[in-house]
N, C-alpha and C positions, 0 to 999 in steps of 0.2 A: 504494500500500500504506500504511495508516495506521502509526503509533506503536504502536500494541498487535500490530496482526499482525508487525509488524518484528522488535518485543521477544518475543515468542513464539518465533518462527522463530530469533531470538539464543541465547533460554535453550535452548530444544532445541538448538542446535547445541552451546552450552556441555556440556549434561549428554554427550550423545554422545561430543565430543573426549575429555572427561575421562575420559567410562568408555573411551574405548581408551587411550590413555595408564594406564592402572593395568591392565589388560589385558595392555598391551605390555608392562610393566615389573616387574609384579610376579609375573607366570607364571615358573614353573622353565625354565631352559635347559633345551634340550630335550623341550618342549612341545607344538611343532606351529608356533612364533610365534619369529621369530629376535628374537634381542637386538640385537644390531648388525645389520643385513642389509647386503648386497652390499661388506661387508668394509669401510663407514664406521666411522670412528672413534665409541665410543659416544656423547662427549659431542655430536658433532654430531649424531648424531640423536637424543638427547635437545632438544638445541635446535631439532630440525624439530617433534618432536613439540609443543613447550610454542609454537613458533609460529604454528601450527593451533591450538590451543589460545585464542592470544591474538586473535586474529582477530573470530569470534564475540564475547569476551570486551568487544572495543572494540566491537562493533555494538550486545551488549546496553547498554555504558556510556552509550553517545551516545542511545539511545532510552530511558534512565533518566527521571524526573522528578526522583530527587534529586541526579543529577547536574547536571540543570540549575537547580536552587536552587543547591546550595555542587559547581561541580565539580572542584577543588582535592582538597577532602575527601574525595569520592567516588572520586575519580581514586585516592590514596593509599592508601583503603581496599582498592580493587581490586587496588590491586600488592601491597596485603599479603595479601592473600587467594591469590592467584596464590602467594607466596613462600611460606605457611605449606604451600600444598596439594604444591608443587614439594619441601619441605621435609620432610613426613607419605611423601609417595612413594620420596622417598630412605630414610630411617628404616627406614620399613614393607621396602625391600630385604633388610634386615639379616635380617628372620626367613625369607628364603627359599633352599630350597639351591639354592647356587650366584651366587646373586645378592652385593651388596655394597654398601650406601652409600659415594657418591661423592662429595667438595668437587665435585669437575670438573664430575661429571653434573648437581649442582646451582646451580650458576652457570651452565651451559651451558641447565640449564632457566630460568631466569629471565632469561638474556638471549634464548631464544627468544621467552618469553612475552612482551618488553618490544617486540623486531622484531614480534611478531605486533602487539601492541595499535596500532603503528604505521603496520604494509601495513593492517591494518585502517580506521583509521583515515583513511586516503588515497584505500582501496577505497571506503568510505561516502562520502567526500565526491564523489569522479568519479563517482556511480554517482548521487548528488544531484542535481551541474552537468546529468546527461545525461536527467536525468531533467523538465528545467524548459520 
């Protein structure tokens, strides 16, 4: 599979996770779509969610080009994009009944995001090794 169909398959994954993540989160309790499901505490599944999330996120990173110029910068950039969008989603709770911006839910999403970019990251390389 080349660099382009990789990154393809990355961004589509990205758009996807995200729009269920805002899906998930921003629908009204009592919906059709549980907040918490199977009685997890929210902030962990907040954290499952931004860890899927981060997954793809590290696939498209590593198949970037500008990552591989400066990938420090790109890296940083990613985490802050990750943090604003985990940050927009909490906020955005606020206008929904029933719902509630959360410190918890939002550290609990950015350290999912941070695990995700990392199984990712792990997954992409074994997935390299097995591939050679």
């Amino acid at each position: 599979m080349t660099r382009e169909v990789l990154s393809a398959w990355a961004s589509l994954g990205v758009l996807v996770v995200g729009a269920m993540i805002l899906v998930v989160t921003l629908l009204p309790p009592g919906s059709g779509i549980p907040g918490c499901p199977l009685g997890m505490p929210c902030a962990l599944w907040h954290g499952l969610l931004f860890a899927l999330l981060g997954v793809p996120v590290a696939l498209r990173y590593a198949t970037s080009r500008a990552a591989a110029r400066s990938p420090l910068r790109v890296l940083a950039m990613v985490i802050l994009a990750l943090w604003i969008f985990a940050a927009l989603d909490e906020l955005a709770q606020g206008w929904i009944d029933g719902r509630e911006p959360s410190l918890e839910d939002w550290l609990a999403d950015m350290a999912g995001a941070l695990i995700g970019l990392a199984v990712g990251s792990v997954l992409l390389r074994f997935a390299l090794r097995r591939s050679r």
